[in-house]
TIFI-130309 format. One record per residue (C-alpha): residue in three letters; z, x, y. Coordinates in steps of 0.05 Angstrom, whole numbers, padded with zeros to 5 digits, always signed. Each point is the difference from the previous one (the first is absolute). Layout:
<sites>
alaZXY
...
</sites>
This chain:
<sites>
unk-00142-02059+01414
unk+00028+00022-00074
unk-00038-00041-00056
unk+00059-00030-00051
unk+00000+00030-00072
unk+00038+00005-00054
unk+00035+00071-00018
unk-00061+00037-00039
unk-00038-00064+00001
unk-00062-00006+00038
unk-00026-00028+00075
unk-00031-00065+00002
unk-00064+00049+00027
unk+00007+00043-00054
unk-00011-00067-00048
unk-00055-00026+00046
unk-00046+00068-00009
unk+00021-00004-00080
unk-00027-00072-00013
unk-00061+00016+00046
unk-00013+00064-00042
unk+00010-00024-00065
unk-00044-00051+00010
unk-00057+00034+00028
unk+00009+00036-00061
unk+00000-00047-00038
unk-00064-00037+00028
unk-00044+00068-00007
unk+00021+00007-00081
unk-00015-00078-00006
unk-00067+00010+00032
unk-00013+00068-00031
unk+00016-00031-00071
unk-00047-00071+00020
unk-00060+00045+00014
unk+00014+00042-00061
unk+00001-00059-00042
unk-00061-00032+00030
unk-00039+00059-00015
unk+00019+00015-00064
unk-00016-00077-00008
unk-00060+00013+00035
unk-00021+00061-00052
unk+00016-00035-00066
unk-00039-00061+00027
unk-00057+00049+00023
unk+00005+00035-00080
unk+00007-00071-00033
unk-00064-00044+00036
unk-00046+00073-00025
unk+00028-00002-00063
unk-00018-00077-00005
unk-00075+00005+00034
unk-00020+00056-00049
unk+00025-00032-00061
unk-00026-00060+00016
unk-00065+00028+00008
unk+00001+00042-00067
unk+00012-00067-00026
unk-00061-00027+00020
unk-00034+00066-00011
unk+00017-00005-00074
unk-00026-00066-00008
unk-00062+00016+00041
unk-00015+00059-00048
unk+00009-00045-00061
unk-00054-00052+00024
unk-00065-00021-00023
unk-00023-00021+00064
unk+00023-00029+00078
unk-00019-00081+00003
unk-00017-00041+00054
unk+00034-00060-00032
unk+00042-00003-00054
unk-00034-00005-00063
unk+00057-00049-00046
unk+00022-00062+00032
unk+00067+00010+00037
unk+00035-00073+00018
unk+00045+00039+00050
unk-00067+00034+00040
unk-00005-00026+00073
unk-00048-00048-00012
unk+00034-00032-00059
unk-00005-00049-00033
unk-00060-00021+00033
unk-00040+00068-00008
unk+00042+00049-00060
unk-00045+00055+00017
unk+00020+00009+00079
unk+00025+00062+00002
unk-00053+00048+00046
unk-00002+00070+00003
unk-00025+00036+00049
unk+00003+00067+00039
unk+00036-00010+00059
unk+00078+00000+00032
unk+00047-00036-00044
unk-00047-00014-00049
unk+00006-00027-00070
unk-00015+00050-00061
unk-00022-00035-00061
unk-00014+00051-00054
unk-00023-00014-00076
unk+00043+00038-00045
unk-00006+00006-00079
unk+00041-00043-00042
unk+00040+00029-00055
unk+00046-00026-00051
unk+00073+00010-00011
unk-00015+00075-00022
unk-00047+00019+00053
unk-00062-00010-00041
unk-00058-00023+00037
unk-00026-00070-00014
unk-00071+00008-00006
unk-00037-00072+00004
unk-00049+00029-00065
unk+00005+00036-00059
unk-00051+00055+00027
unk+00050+00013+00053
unk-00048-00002+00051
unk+00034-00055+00047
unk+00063-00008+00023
unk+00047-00061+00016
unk+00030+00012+00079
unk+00057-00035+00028
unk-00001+00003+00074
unk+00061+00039+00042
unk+00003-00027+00079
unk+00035+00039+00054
unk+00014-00046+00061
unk+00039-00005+00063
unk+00046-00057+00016
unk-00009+00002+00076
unk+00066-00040+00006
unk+00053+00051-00038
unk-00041+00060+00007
unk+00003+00020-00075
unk-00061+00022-00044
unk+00000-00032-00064
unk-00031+00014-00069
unk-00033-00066-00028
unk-00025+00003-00076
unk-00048-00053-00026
unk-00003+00005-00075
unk-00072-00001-00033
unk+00034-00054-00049
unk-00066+00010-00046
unk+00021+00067-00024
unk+00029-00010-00068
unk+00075+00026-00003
unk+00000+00017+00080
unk+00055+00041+00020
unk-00005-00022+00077
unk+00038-00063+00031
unk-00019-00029+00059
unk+00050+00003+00054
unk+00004-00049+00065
unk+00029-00006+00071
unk+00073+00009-00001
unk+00017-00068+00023
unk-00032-00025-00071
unk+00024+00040-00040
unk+00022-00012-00073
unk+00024+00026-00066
unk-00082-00023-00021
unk-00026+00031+00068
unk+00041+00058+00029
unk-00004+00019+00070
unk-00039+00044+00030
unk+00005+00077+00007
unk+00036+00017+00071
unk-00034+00069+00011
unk+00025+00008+00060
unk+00027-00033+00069
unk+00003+00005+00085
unk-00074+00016-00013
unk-00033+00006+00060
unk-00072+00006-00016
unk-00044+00011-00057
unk-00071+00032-00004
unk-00054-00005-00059
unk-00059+00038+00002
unk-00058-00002-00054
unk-00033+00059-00017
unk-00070+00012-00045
unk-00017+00053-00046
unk-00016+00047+00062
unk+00062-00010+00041
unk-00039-00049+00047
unk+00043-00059+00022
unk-00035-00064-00024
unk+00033-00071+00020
unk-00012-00036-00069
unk+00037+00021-00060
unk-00066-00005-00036
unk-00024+00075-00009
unk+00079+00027+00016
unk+00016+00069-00036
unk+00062+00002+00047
unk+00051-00035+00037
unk+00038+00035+00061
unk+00067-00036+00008
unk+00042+00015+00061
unk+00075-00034+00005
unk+00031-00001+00064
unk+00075-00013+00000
unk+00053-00014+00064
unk+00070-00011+00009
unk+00048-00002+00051
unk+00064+00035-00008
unk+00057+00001+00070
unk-00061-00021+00041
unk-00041+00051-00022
unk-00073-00022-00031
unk-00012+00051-00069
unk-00077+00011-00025
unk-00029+00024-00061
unk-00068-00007-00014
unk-00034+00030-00074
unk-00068-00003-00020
unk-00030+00018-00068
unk-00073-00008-00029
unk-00001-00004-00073
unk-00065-00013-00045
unk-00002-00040-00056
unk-00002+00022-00070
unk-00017-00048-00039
unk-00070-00025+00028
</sites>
């Protein structure tokens, strides 16, 4: 049996193995090129939640190294703490997983000037900086209560995003899809201790996650930084 073509055309066969060709062809590039993508996805996702962990710690680093001391409450009343309004002064920090860091830092005026509470210069006014979890969006935030004694204060106290105003901004966002946070007190020996009382140092280890394609990305930093201004 003769197959019917055209003069210089081609079979019906011949059209056949074409299509079936072309489009295996076709479906290896596609998948080659889906994979590629996914992985170079995968990579810049990889570089960008490292990037994000370590400068997120430096951040709290810096203001760890700036401190006067690590509280186990915060110090000025705060009517957005967890126990507020009942109990201002609810914020508790503590060594621990996803603990809160309350630290006392030095306020200053406008031009960086230390407000000293004498005219010795032998005290100085604190306002109080809190790093906390929201378990619910997975973001560390920056809270700062102003010491609102300290004449010419540069410091304004910030509160939760979903109260924020032009009076009260929101918040720091350090950094999200935080998976786990670790705060360990240390003393003037390097001994772990569990009150702040007596801490020389705080070890702070961030834990970050996010899945990209199906695939679950980790980076995990740790820093321990001393205070300098005890």
């Amino acid at each position: 049996m003769k197959w019917l073509h055209h003069e210089g055309g081609f079979t019906l066969l011949e059209l056949l193995i074409a299509i079936i060709m072309s489009t295996i062809i076709v479906l290896i590039v596609t998948d080659f090129m889906s994979t590629n993508l996914i992985n170079i996805n995968t990579d810049f996702t990889r570089t960008e939640i490292q990037n994000n962990t370590k400068l997120a710690v430096d951040t709290v680093s810096r203001t760890i190294r700036q401190a006067r001391s690590v509280e186990a409450n915060n110090l000025l009343p705060d009517q957005n703490s967890p126990g507020a309004p009942a109990n201002p002064y609810s914020w508790t920090g503590v060594a621990g997983s996803n603990a809160t860091l309350i630290l006392a830092l030095p306020s200053k005026d406008a031009s960086g000037n230390l407000i000293y509470v004498d005219g010795l210069h032998t005290q100085l006014y604190t306002d109080d900086i809190v790093y906390y979890l929201d378990p619910t969006s997975h973001r560390l935030y920056r809270r700062v209560i102003a010491n609102q004694s300290a004449p010419a204060n540069a410091a304004i106290t910030t509160c939760p995003p979903s109260k924020a105003t032009a009076q009260c901004p929101s918040d720091a966002d350090v950094v999200d899809d935080v998976a786990n946070l670790t705060t360990g007190y240390l003393d003037a020996n390097n001994s772990p201790v569990m009150s702040p009382s007596g801490t020389e140092a705080v070890k702070f280890t961030l834990t970050e996650t996010k899945t990209v394609s199906k695939r679950t990305l980790q980076s995990s930093y740790t820093t321990v930084t001393a205070m300098r201004n005890r």
